[in-house]
Each structure stands twice: as structure tokens, then as C-alpha cells.
N, CA, C and O of each residue as an XYZ file, in Angstrom:
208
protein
N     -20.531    -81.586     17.852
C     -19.659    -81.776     16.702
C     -20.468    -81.932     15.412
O     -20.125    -81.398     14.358
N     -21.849    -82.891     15.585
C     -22.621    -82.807     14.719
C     -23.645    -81.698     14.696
O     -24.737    -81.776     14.133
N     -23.148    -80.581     15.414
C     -24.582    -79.279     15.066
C     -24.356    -78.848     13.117
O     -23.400    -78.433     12.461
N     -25.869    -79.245     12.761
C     -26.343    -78.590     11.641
C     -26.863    -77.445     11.985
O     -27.797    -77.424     12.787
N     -26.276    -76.118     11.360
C     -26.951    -74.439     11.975
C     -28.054    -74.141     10.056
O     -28.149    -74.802      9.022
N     -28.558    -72.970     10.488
C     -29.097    -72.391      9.092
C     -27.814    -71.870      8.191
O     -27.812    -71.722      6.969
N     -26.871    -71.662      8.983
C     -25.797    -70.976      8.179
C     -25.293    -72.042      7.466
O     -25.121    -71.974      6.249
N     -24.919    -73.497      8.439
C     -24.141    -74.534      7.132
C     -25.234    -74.834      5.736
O     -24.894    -75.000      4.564
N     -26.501    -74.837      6.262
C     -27.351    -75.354      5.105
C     -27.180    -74.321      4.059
O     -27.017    -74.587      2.868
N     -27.231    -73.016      4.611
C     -27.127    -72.019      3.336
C     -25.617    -71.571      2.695
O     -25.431    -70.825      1.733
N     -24.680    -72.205      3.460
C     -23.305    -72.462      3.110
C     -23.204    -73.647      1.241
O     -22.603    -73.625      0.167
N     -24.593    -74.760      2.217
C     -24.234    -75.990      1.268
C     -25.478    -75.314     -0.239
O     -25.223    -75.410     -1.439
N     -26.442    -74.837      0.225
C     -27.169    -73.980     -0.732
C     -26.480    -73.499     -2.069
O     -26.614    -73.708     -3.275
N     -25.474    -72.561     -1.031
C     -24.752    -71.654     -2.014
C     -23.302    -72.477     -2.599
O     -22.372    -71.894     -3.156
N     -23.333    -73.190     -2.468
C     -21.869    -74.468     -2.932
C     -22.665    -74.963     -4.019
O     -22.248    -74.847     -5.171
N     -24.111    -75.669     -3.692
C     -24.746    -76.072     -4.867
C     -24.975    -75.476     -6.057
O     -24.793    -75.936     -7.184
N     -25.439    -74.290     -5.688
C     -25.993    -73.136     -6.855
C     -24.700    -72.605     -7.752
O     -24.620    -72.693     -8.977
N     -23.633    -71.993     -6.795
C     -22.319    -71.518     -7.618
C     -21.376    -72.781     -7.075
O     -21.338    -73.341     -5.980
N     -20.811    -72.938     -8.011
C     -19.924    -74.235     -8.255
C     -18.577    -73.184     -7.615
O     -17.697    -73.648     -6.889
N     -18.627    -71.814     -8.015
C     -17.042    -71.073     -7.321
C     -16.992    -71.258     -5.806
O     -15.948    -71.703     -5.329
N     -18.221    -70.902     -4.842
C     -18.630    -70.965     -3.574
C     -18.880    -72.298     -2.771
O     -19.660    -72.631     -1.879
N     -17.848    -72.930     -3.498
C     -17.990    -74.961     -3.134
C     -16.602    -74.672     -1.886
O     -16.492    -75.183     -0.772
N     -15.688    -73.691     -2.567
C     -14.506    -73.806     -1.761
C     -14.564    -73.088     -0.167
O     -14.157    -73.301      0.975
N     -15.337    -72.131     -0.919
C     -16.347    -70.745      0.428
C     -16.919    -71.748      1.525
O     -16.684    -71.470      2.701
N     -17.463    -72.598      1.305
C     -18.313    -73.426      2.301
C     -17.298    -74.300      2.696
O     -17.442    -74.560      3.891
N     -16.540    -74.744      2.311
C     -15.327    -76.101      2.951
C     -14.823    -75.198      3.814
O     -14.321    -75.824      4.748
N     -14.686    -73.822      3.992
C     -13.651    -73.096      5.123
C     -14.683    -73.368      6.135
O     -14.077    -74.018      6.987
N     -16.506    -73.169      6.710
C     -16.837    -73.425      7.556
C     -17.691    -74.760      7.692
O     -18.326    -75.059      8.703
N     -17.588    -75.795      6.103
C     -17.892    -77.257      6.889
C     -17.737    -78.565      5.804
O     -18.497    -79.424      5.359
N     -16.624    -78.285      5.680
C     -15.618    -79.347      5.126
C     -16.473    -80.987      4.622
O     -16.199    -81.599      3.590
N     -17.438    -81.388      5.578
C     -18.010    -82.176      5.198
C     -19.252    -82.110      3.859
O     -19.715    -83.015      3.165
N     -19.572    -80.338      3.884
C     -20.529    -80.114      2.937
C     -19.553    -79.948      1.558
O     -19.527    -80.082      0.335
N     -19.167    -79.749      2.149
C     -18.142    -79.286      0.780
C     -17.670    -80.919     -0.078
O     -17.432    -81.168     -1.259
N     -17.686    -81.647      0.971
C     -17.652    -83.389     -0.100
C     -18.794    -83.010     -0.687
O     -18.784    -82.489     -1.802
N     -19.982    -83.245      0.041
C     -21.462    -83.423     -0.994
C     -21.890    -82.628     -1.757
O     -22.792    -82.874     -2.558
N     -21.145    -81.220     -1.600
C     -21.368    -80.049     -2.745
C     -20.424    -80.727     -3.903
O     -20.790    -80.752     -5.077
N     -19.153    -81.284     -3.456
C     -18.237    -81.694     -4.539
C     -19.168    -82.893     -5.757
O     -19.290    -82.903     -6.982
N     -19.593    -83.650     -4.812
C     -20.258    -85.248     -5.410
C     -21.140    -84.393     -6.238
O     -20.629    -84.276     -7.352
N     -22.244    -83.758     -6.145
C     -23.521    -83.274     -6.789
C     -22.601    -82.645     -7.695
O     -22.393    -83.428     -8.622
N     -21.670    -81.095     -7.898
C     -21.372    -80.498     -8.688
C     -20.767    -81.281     -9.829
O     -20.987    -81.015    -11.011
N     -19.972    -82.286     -9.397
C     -18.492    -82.792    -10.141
C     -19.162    -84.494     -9.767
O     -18.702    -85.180     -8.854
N     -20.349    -84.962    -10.711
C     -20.580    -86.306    -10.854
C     -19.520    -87.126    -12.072
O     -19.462    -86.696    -13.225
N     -18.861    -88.132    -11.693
C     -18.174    -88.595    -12.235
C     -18.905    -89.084    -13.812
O     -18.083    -89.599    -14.570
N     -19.776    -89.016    -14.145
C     -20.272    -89.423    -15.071
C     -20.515    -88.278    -16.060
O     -20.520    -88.318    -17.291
N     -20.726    -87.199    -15.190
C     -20.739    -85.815    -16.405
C     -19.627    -85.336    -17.105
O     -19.850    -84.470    -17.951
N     -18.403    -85.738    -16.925
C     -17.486    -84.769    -17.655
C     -16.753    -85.711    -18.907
O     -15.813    -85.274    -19.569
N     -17.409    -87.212    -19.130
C     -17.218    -87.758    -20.283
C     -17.901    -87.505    -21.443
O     -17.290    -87.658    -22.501
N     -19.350    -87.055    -21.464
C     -20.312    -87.002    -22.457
C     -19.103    -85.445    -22.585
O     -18.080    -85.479    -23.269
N     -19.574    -84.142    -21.723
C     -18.857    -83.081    -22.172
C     -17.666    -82.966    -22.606
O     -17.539    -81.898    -23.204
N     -16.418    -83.782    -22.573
C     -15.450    -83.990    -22.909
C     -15.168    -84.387    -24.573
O     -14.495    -83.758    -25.390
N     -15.957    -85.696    -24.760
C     -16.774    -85.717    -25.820
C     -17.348    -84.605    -27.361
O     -17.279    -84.738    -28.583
N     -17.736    -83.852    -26.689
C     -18.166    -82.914    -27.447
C     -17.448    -81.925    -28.065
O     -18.022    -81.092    -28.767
């Protein structure tokens, strides 16, 4: 249940890099797709930009 493959890492890779491909990776591992969410969408970044 806990197998990490090369494919989820390069699933969570590509979630990191394109913020569109966050949703691409939740279809095969839902859990990366939280920690792609946390890193992309830090609660602290969208006040300074909001801001502006």
C-alpha cells in the first residue's frame, strides 16, 4: 500500500515543476498530490501577491 515506484516520484517531480500537472499526479497518488499542493500553494505566498 506503501510502494513508492520511479513513476510516483516523477509523477510528484512533475506536480512540483508544473503547478497544471498537480491534478495529473492525484489520479495515480493522491497523497503526492497533498505535498505537491503544500509546496505549490504555501499559505503564506498568496498575501504578499495579493498585495501587489
Amino acid at each position: 500500500m506503501n510502494k513508492r515506484t520511479a513513476m510516483d516520484d516523477q509523477l510528484l517531480s512533475l506536480a512540483l515543476a508544473q503547478g497544471t500537472s498537480s491534478s495529473r499526479a492525484a489520479v495515480f497518488n493522491p497523497a503526492g498530490q497533498l505535498i505537491a499542493n503544500a509546496c505549490v500553494h504555501p499559505p503564506t505566498a498568496p498575501a504578499p501577491l495579493l498585495d501587489t
